[in-house]
Each structure stands twice: as C-alpha cells, then as structure tokens.
Wavefront OBJ file of the C-alpha trace (Angstrom):
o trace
v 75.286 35.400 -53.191
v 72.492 34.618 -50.847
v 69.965 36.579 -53.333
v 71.117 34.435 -55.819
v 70.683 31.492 -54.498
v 67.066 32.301 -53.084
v 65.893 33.308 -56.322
v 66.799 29.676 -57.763
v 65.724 27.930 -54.464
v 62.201 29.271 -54.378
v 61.311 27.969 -58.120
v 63.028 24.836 -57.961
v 61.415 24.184 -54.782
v 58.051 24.977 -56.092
v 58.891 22.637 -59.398
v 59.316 19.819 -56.959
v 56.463 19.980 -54.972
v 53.647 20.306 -57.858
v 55.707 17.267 -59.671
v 55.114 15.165 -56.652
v 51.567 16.185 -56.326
v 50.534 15.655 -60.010
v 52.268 12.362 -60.056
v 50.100 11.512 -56.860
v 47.067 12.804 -58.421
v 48.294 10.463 -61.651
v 49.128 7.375 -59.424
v 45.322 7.634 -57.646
v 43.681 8.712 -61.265
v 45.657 4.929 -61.986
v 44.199 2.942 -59.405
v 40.581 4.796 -59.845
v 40.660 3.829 -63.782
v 38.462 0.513 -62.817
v 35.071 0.542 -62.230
v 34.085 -3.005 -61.905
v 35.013 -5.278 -58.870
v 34.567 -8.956 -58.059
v 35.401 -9.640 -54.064
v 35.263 -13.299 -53.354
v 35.465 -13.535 -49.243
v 34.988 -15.785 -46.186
v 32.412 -14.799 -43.739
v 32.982 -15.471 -39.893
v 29.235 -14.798 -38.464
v 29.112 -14.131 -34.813
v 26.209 -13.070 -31.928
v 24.161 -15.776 -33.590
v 21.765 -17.329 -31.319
v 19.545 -20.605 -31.103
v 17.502 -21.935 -28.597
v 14.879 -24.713 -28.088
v 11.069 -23.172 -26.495
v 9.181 -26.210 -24.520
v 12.280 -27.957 -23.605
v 10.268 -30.467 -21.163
v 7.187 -30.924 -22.670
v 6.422 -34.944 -21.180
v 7.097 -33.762 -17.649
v 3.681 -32.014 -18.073
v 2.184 -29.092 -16.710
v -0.506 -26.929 -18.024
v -3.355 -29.392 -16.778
v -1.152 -32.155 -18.560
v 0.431 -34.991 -16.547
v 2.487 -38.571 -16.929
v -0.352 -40.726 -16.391
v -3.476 -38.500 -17.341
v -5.026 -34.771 -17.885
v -7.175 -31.935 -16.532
v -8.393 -29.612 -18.853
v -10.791 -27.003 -19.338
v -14.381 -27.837 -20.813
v -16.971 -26.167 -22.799
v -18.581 -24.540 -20.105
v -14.676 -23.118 -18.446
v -15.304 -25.542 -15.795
v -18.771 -24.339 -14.302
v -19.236 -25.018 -10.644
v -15.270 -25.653 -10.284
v -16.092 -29.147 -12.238
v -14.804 -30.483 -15.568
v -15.430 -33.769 -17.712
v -12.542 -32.770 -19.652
v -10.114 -35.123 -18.264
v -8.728 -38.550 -18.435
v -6.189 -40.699 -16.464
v -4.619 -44.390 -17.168
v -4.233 -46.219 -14.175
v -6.590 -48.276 -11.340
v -3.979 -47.270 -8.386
v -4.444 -43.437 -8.909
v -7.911 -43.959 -7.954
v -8.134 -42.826 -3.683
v -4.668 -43.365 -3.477
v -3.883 -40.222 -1.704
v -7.923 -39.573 -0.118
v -11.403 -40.598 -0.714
v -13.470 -39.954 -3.549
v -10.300 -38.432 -5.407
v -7.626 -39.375 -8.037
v -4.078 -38.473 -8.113
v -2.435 -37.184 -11.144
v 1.559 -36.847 -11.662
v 3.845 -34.764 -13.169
v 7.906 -34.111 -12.758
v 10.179 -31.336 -12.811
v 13.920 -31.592 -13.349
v 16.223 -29.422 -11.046
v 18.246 -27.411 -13.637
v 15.987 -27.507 -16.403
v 14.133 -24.292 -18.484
v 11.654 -24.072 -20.276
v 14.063 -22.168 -23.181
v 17.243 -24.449 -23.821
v 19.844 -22.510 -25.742
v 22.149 -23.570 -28.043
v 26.176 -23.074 -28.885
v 26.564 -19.370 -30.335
v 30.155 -20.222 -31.768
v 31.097 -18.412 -34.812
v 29.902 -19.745 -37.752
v 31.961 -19.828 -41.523
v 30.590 -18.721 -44.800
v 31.377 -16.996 -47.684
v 30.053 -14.465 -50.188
v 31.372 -13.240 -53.450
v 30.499 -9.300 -54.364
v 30.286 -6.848 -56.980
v 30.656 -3.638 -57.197
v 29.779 -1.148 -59.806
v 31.127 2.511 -60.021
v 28.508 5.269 -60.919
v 30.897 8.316 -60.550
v 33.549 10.512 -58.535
v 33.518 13.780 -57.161
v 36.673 15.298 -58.028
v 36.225 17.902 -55.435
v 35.814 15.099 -52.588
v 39.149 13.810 -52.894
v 38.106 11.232 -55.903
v 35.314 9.965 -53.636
v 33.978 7.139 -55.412
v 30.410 6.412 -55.402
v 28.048 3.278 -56.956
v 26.000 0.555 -56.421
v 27.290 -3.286 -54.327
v 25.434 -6.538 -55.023
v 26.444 -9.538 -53.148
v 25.380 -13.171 -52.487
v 26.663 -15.361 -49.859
v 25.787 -18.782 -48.244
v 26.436 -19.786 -44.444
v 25.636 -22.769 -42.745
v 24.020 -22.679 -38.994
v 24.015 -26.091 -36.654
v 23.656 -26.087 -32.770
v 22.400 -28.886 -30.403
v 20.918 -27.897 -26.481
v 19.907 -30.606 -23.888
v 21.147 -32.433 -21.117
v 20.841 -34.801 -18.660
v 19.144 -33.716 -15.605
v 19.423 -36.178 -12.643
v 17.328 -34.296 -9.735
v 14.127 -35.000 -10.814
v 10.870 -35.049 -9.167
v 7.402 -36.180 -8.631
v 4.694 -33.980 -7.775
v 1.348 -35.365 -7.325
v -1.857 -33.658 -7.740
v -4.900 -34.845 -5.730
v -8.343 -33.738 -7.454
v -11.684 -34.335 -5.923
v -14.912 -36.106 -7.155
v -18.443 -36.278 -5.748
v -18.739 -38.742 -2.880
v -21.100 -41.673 -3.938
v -19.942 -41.432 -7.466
v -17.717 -43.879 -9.221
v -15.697 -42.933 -11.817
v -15.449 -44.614 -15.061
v -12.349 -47.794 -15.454
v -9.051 -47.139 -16.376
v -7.607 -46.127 -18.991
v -9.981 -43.533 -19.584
v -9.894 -40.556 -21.457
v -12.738 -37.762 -21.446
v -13.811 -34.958 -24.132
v -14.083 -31.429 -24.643
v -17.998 -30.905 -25.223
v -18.807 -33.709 -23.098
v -21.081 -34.925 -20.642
v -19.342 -36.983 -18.840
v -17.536 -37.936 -15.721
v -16.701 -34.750 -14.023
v -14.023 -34.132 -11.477
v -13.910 -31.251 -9.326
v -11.221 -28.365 -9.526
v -9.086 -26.577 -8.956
v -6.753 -30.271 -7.037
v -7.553 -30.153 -3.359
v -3.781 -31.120 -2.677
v -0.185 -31.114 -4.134
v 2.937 -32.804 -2.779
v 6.195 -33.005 -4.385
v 9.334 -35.307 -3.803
v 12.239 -36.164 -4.953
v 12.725 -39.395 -6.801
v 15.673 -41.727 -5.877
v 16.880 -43.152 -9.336
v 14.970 -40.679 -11.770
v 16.148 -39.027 -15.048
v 15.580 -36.850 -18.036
v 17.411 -36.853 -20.838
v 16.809 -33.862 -23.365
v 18.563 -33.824 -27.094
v 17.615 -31.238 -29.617
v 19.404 -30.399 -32.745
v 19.048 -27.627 -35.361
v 20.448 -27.553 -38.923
v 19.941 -25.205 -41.373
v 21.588 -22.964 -44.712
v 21.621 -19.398 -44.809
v 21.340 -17.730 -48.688
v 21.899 -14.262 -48.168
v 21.548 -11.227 -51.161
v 22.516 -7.994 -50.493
v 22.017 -5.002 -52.086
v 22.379 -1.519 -51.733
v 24.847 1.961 -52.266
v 28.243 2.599 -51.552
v 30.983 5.023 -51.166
v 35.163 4.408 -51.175
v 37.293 7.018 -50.383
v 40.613 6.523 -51.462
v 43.418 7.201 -48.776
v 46.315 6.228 -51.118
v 47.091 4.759 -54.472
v 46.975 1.379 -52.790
v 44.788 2.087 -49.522
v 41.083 2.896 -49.694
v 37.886 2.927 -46.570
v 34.671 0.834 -48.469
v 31.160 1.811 -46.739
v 27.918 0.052 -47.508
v 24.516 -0.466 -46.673
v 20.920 -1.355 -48.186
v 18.812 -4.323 -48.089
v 19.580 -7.559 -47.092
v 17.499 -10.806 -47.302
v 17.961 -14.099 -46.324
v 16.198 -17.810 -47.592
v 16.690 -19.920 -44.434
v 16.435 -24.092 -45.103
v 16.315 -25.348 -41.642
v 15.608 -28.724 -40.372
v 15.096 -29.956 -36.627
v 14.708 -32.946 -34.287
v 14.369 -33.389 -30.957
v 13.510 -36.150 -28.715
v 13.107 -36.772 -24.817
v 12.971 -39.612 -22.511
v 11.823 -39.502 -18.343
v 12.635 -42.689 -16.482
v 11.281 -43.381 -13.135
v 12.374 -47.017 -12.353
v 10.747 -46.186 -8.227
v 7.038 -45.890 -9.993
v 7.555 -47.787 -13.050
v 7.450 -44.949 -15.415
v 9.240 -44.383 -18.670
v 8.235 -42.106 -21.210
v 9.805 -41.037 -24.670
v 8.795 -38.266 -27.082
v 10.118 -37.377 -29.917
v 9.814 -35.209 -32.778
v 11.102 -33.677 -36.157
v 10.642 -31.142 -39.097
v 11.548 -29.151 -41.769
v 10.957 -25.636 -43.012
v 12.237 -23.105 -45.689
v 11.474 -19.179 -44.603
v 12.504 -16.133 -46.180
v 13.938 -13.241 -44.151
v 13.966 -9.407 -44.896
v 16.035 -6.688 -43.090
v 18.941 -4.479 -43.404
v 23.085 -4.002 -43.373
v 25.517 -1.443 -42.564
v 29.399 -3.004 -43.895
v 32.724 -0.916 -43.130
v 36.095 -2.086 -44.716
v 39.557 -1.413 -45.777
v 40.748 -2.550 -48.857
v 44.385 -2.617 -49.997
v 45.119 -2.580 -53.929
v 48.031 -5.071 -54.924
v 48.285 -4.239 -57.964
v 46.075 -2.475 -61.083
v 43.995 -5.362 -60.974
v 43.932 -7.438 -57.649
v 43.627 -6.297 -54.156
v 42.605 -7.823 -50.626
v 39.651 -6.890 -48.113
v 38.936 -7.196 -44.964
v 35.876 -5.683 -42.825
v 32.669 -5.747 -40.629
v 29.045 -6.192 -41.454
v 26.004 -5.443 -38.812
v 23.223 -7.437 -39.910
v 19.676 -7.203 -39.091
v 17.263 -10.628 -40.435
v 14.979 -10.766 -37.399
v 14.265 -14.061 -35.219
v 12.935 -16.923 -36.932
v 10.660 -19.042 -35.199
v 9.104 -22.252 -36.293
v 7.674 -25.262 -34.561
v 9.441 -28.682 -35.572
v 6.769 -31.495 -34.527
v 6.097 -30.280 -31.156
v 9.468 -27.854 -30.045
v 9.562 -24.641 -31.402
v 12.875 -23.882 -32.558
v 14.273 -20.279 -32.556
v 17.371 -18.714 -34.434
v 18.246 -14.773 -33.442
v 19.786 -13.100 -36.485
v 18.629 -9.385 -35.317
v 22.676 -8.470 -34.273
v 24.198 -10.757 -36.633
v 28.098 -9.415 -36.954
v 30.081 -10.557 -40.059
v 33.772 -9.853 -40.256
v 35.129 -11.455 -43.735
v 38.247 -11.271 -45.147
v 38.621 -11.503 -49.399
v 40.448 -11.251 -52.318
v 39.044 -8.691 -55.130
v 40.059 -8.444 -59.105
v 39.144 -4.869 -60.602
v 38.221 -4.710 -64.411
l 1 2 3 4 5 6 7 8 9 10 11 12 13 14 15 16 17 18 19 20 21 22 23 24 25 26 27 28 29 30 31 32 33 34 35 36 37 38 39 40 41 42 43 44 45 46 47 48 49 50 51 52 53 54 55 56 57 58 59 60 61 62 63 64 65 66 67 68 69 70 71 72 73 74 75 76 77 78 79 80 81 82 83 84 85 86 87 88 89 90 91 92 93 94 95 96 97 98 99 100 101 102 103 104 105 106 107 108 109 110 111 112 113 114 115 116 117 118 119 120 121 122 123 124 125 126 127 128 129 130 131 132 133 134 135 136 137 138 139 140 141 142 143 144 145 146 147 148 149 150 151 152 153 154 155 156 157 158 159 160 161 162 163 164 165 166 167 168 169 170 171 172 173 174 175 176 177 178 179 180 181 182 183 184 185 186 187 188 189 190 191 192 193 194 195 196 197 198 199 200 201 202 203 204 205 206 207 208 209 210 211 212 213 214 215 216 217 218 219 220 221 222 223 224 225 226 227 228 229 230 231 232 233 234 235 236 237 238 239 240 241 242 243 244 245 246 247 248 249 250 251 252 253 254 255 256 257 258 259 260 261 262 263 264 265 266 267 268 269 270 271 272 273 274 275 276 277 278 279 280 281 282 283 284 285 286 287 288 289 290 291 292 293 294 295 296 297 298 299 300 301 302 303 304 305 306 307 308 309 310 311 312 313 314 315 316 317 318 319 320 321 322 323 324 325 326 327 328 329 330 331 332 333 334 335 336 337 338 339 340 341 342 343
C-alpha cells in the first residue's frame, strides 16, 4: 500500500510544482507585456548648498576704507610711495601724527567673508519615460532600455545678519614732511602723478565702537530645468515588485536672480554707509546621475515609485552687482516618490 501510494505521490507532486511555476512565469510574462512607461513624481532635493562670497564688502579692506583708499600704482608703489589714493575728509588729515592721514575701516565680530545660506530640502517634480529595448530570458526577464526625464525645482535661500560688535580700525599712513596734501574730498589715479603718500601705514589701532552696527541681507532665487537621459535596467522580483537602476547624463538650465544690500552705522563718528546691489543670470549646467528605485505594479497598467537619485551639476558661481553668489549642486540627493501608467 505504501508503493502505491508513492508511485501516485511522486507525479502528482511533480504536476503541482511545474503548474505553479509556469503560472508564475505567465503572471511575470503579464506584467512584462508593456514596454512604455510614464512616471509622474515629486522630487525632495537635499545637500543643496548656497552661500554669499564678499559678505562685508563696505567695511573695506584690501587698501579700501570708509572714508578713502590706498591702492597700488603704475609703478607697484616704487620707493614704498603711491599717488594712487584718495580720502574725503579735512579731520583725517594729522589727526593721529604729523605729516600723515588716517584712513578707517571696520570689522564685525561674527562676521565671514562666505555667508551661507538655509540648505533645507527643496520640492520639485519630474515626469519620466521609459522605453523597453529587450529582455534576457536567461537573466530572470531582466529588462533593459533607454529613461528620458524632465523635471523643474525651485531653489530660494537668504544669509545675513545683524552683527552688533563692530569696530574701528584706523590706519595711519605717512607723507613727506613739508608737503601739503591736496583738499578734501580728494580722490587720486592709477597712472598718475600726483600726490603720493608713503606705504606700507606707519600705524594701526583698532577699537571697539559703542553704538555701531552692520546689517547684512542677501537673497537668492532661482528655477532649476533638469533633462535626464541615459540607460536602464529593471529586474523584476515579482509579478507586482520590481528594483529600477539608472544613470546617464544629466543637465540643468539654472534662472537665478539675486540681491543683496548692506548698511554700517556708526552714530560715535558720524558714519553711515549703505550698499546695495542686484542681478540676474541664466547658466546651463552639465554632469551626471546614478537613480535606484523600487517600483510596485498595481495593476496591468498603473503602479507607484519611490527612489534615490545622486546628482552631480557642479557649483555655479556668478557675481550679482558686486556679491558673488554660489549654489553647490555637486552631491545633490533626490528621493521622489510617483505614480507610473504602463502602455
């Protein structure tokens, strides 16, 4: 009776298990029957950076000052003396020593000369097709074809600040007893001759100033337009379960626009100054990106996404009327979450 029944079992057995493997193999033949696909998605874009250069610029430095300047001439300053310079008030004349003229600039405690921005995440989206070129049987239906994809993403983030400890440091320069130097305002030339004052200053004090401020506001706003382009590969884990991987060329038009605008008030000395300044530029962007995701197939024609893009665009720099302006998009990371129609 036992030989019996093992000579039934064994077939039956066997019966069962190729039915259940051909109707898989039917059921994933089913879902790989389409080979067009339309994703529409939201993009989240994170370790996007932005940052203000020459945050600072009307405190001087670099031979520039408040209330004048002391540059380098024609000749690089033979004998330690340039005419390139040029100052705007009578009481900076021997105020600090004779036969010399003081020139100021300020610093503000807390303050650098790069003034980053907010690197929240920023929201997008991007719609995607893909087109199927073949399978390899052999490979577990690996699928294998071409993905084309255009998305849009806007990027805004303000720096700045207002920086309380600020102070006065005063440069004394030198010029040749028995001379007198020419009225204020006055304001020297490159090729001269003219009026020369001797350098490098012959004395520098600094101190803090009771009452003083800077106050620094920046803003950046721009659009992304992204294309991508480039092979993939989907291996399907399940009738309803697949892995999506991606990568090629990506480029990006950026439309940015800036302003930015400081003010220094020194009610002690009676100095206020405000600069300000503003552009616009449109730049395009080349690089690269590598996109993982799983996708999950609802039915024979709709399905949901959800993955992770590394993207590569470079740093844009430009200089908006006097700040340059810089956006990091070199480790861009996009996770994006979609809905997808197969035809």
């Amino acid at each position: 009776m036992n030989n019996n029944y093992r000579a039934w079992r064994v077939p039956v057995c066997s019966t069962l298990l190729l039915a259940t493997a051909v109707s898989a193999e039917q059921d994933l033949k089913t879902y790989l029957d389409s080979t067009n696909r339309v994703t529409l998605s939201f993009r989240f874009g994170l370790n996007i950076s932005g940052k203000f250069k020459g945050t600072g610029g009307i405190l001087g430095g670099a031979g520039h000052y408040a209330d004048g300047y002391v540059l380098t001439d024609v000749s690089g300053n033979a004998g330690n003396q340039t005419w390139y310079w040029g100052y705007q008030n009578a009481s900076q004349v021997n105020a600090s020593a004779p036969n010399s003229i003081d020139m100021h600039r300020y610093s503000a405690g807390g303050l650098t000369g790069e003034n980053s921005g907010d690197d929240s995440p920023y929201l997008g989206a991007e719609i995607t097709y893909n087109h199927e070129f073949g399978i390899k049987e052999d490979w577990h239906h690996l699928r294998y074809g071409l993905e084309v994809a255009f998305n849009f993403m806007p990027i805004e983030f303000n720096s700045g600040g207002l920086y309380s400890a600020v102070s006065r440091i005063t440069d004394t320069y030198g010029y040749t007893a028995g001379t007198t130097p020419p009225g204020a305002p006055y304001a020297g030339g490159y090729q001269g001759p003219n009026f020369v004052l001797n350098v490098p200053p012959i004395n520098s004090s600094t101190a803090l100033v009771p009452g003083a401020s800077f106050l620094a506001q920046q803003h950046f706003d721009a659009n992304l337009w992204g294309f991508r382009l480039g092979p993939y590969i989907e291996y399907p884990l399940s009738k309803k379960w697949n892995l999506h991987l991606s990568g090629g060329l990506a480029v990006g038009l950026l439309d940015a626009e800036a302003n930015w605008k400081e003010k220094l008030t020194d009610p002690l000395n009676n100095v206020s100054i405000t600069a300000s300044g503003s552009g616009s530029d449109t730049s395009l962007l080349w690089g690269y990106y590598i996109g993982l995701e799983a996708a999950y197939q609802i039915n024979k024609d709709w399905g949901i996404e959800a993955g992770v893009q590394f993207q590569d665009l470079g740093t844009y720099s430009h200089n908006f009327g006097g700040r340059v302006a810089e956006l990091d998009l070199s480790q861009s990371i996009f996770v994006h979450v979609g809905v997808s129609y197969s035809f």
